[in-house]
Every structure is written in structure tokens, then in C-alpha cells.
C-alpha positions in Angstrom: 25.7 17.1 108.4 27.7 18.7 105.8 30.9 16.9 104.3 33.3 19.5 106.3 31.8 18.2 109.3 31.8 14.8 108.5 35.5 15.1 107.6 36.8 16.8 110.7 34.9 14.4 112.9 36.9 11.2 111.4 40.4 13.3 110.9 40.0 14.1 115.1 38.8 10.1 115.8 41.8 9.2 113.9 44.4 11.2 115.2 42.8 10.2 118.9 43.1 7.1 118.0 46.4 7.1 116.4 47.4 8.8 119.4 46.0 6.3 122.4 47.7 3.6 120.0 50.6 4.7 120.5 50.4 5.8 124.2 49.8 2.3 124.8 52.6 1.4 122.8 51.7 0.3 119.8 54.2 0.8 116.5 53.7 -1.8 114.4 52.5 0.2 110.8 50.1 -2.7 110.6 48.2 -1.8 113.4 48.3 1.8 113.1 47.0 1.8 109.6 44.4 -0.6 110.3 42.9 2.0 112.7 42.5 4.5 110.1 41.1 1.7 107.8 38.5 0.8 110.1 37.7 4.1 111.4 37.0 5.3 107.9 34.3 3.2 107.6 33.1 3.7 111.2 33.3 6.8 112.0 31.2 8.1 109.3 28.4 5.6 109.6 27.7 6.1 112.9 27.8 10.2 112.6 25.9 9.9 109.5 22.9 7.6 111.0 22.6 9.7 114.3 22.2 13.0 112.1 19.8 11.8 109.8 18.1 8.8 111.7 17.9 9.4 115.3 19.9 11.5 117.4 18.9 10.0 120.9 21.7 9.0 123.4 20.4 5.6 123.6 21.1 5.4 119.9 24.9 7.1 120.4 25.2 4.7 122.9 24.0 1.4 120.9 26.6 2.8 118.5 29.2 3.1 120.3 29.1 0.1 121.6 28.5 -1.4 118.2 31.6 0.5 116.4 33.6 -0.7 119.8 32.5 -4.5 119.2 33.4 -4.0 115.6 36.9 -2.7 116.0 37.8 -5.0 118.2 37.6 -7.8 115.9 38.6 -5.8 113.6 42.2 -5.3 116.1 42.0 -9.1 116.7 42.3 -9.8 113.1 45.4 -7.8 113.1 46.8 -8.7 115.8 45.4 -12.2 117.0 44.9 -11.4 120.5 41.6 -10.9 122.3 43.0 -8.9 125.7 45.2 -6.8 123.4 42.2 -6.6 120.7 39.9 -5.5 123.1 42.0 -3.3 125.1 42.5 -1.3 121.6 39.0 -1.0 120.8 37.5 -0.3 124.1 39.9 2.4 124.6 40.4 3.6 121.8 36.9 4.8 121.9 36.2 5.7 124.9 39.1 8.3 124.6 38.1 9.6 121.2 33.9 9.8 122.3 35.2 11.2 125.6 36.8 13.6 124.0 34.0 14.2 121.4 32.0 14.7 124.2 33.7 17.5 126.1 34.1 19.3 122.7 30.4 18.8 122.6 30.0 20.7 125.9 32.2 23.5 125.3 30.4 24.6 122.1 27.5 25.5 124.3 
């Protein structure tokens, strides 16, 4: 994975996410900037591991899930509530892998 890759794939998660953020409301500059914070650091180590460890979608999958379960207290440090914590990371990321996804698909 080359660093323009790398780069493109956390500038789309982050304006996703930014995006679904605000969607749902969200305008506190707290919040928003924490979601670039933590999506700099977990965006690229989940790309990073699944292109040069393993690729397989149970590993995307445990990753997802692990970058979802890390956000999310990562939101409920910010914000000091679990439903609105977890609502931000479990959506969040769905949206931007979703959307990762169907990029995914239409390359082929």
C-alpha cells in the first residue's frame, strides 16, 4: 500500500465520518475533531495490517469491529455518554466501510 493510498483512504473515512457526525447532529468542535484524532490513528492501522498481514474478510471483519469498539470509547471519553458513544462509533463506521465497500466493487 503506497502512502497516496494510505492517505486517500483516511481523508475519505474522515470526511464520512465528519459527515454522519453531523447528519446526526453533532456540532460541538470537540467531537468533530476528536473524530479525526482517532481516525488518524485507526484508519491507517487497520489498512496497513490487512495489506501486509492478512487480507482475509474475517480479519477486515475482526478489525472493524475492533476500530468500532475503540472509537466508541474513544466518543464516550468525549462525550460521557454510552448510547450517544456508541451510536457515533457504530455508525460512523458502518457508513464509512459501507461505503469503502461499494467503492471496492465498482473498481472491478
Amino acid at each position: 500500500m503506497v502512502i497516496g493510498e494510505l492517505f486517500m483512504t483516511l481523508l475519505a473515512t474522515i470526511l464520512i465520518e465528519y459527515g454522519v457526525l453531523r447528519l446526526m447532529g453533532e456540532n460541538r468542535i470537540r467531537v468533530l475533531l476528536s473524530s479525526v484524532i482517532v481516525n488518524c490513528l485507526t484508519n491507517p492501522s487497520l489498512n496497513l495490517f490487512v495489506f501486509y498481514v492478512d487480507d482475509s474478510w474475517t480479519t477486515i471483519l475482526i478489525g472493524e469491529l475492533l476500530v468500532i469498539v475503540v472509537e466508541t470509547l474513544w466518543y464516550y471519553w468525549i462525550v460521557r455518554q454510552w448510547s450517544q458513544a456508541a451510536w457515533y462509533g457504530c455508525l460512523c463506521n458502518a457508513i464509512s466501510f459501507l461505503t469503502g465497500l461499494l467503492y471496492s466493487f465498482t473498481l472491478y
